[in-house]
PARORO-311272 format. One record per residue (C-alpha): residue in one letter; x, y negated, z negated. Coordinates in steps of 0.1 Angstrom, whole numbers, plus 5000, padded with zeros to 4 digits. Each point is the difference from the previous one (the first is absolute). Layout:
aXYZ ...
end
This chain:
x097331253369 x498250325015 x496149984995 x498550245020 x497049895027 x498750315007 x499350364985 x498650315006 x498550274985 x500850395003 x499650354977 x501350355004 x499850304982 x503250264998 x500450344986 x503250194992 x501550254980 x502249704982 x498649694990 x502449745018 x499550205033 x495949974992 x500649625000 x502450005029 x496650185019 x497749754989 x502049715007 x500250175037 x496350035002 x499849664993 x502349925027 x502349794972 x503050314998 x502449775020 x500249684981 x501949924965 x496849954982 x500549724969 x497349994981 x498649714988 x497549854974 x496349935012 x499649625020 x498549975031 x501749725019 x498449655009 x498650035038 x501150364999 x498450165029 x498850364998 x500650185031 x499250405014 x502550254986 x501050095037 x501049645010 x501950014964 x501750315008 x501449845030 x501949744979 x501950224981 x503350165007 x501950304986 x502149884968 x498349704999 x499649824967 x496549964993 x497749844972 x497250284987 x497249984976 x499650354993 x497850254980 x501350394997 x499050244982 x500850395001 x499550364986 x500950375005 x497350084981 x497350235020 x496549815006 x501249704981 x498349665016 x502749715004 x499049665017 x502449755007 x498349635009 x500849655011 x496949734995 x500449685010 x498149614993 x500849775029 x499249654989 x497449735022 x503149745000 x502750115020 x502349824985 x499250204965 x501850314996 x497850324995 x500450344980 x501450345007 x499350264972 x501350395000 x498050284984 x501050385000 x497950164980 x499150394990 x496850165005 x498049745017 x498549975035 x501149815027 x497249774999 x500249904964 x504049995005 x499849715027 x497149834986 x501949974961 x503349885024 x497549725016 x498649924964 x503449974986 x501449775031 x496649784999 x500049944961 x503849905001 x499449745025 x496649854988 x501549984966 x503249815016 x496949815018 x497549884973 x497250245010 x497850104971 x498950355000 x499150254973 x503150265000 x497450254987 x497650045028 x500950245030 x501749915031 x497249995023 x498849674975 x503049864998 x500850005033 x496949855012 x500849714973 x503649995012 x499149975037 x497149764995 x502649774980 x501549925031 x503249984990 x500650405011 x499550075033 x500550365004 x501250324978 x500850345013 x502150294991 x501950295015 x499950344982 x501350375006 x498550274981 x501350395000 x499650314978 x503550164990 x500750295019 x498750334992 x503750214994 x501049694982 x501849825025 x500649644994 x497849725013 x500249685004 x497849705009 x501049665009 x498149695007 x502149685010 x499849615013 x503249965024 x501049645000 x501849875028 x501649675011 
end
């Protein structure tokens, strides 16, 4: 059984005249080019330990296997705004699991992009953990409730913003979580 028990965070943007060699440049810029990257749906392991992106780069090697949650997005169309986001609800209890949530949308800033991905990752795991809140009041209330429940210790998020290139070139944004053993 494989459960990963620590992770890391990175983002990168690319640009290119076609869109796989855009992504190829973003996954580059995020330092994440050399691995097989699997992606994989949105838990945050038990006693996962988050840990710099530099000291995660150092455990990965080229053609490695390795466990992604991962947002994308991309465009060749000029000015266009993408965002590509990873939020994430790490639970008081160490032995809980947590929440990972992607978000990649389209004309929105940075700062709303990461704090939607936080909201989404938070209200996943204080649904999973009993915590009343009222899903229609913004995320700065919520997350004051969330973190005052004291059963969520800490939310945060990851985002890459970029306007599509000007001749139209494609552009890509990535935002992952890199799990490792």
């Amino acid at each position: 059984m494989y459960v990963p028990t620590k992770l890391f965070f990175t983002k990168g943007v690319g640009r290119h005249k076609d869109y796989l060699s855009s992504f190829e440049a973003a996954l580059r810029h995020a330092g994440i080019e050399i691995c097989n990257l699997v992606t994989v749906s949105s838990i945050f392991p038990p006693g996962c330990k988050i840990i710099p992106r530099s000291q995660g780069l150092k455990h990965i090697k080229p053609g490695q296997i390795t466990f992604a949650v991962m947002a994308r997005n991309s465009t060749n169309e000029p000015n266009r705004l993408i965002a590509a986001s990873i939020g994430v609800a790490v639970p008081a209890d160490n032995i809980q699991y947590g929440y990972l949530s992607e978000h990649h949308p389209c004309g929105v800033k940075e700062k709303l992009a990461g704090d939607y991905a936080e909201d989404l990752a938070a209200q996943m795991l204080a649904t999973t953990l009993g915590v009343n809140f009222d899903a229609e009041a913004d995320w700065n209330e919520r997350e004051q409730v969330f973190k005052m429940s004291g059963k969520i210790v800490k939310t945060l998020n990851i985002t890459k913003t970029a306007e599509g290139h000007k001749d139209g070139l494609w552009t890509t944004v990535i935002a992952a979580a890199i799990l490792l053993p």
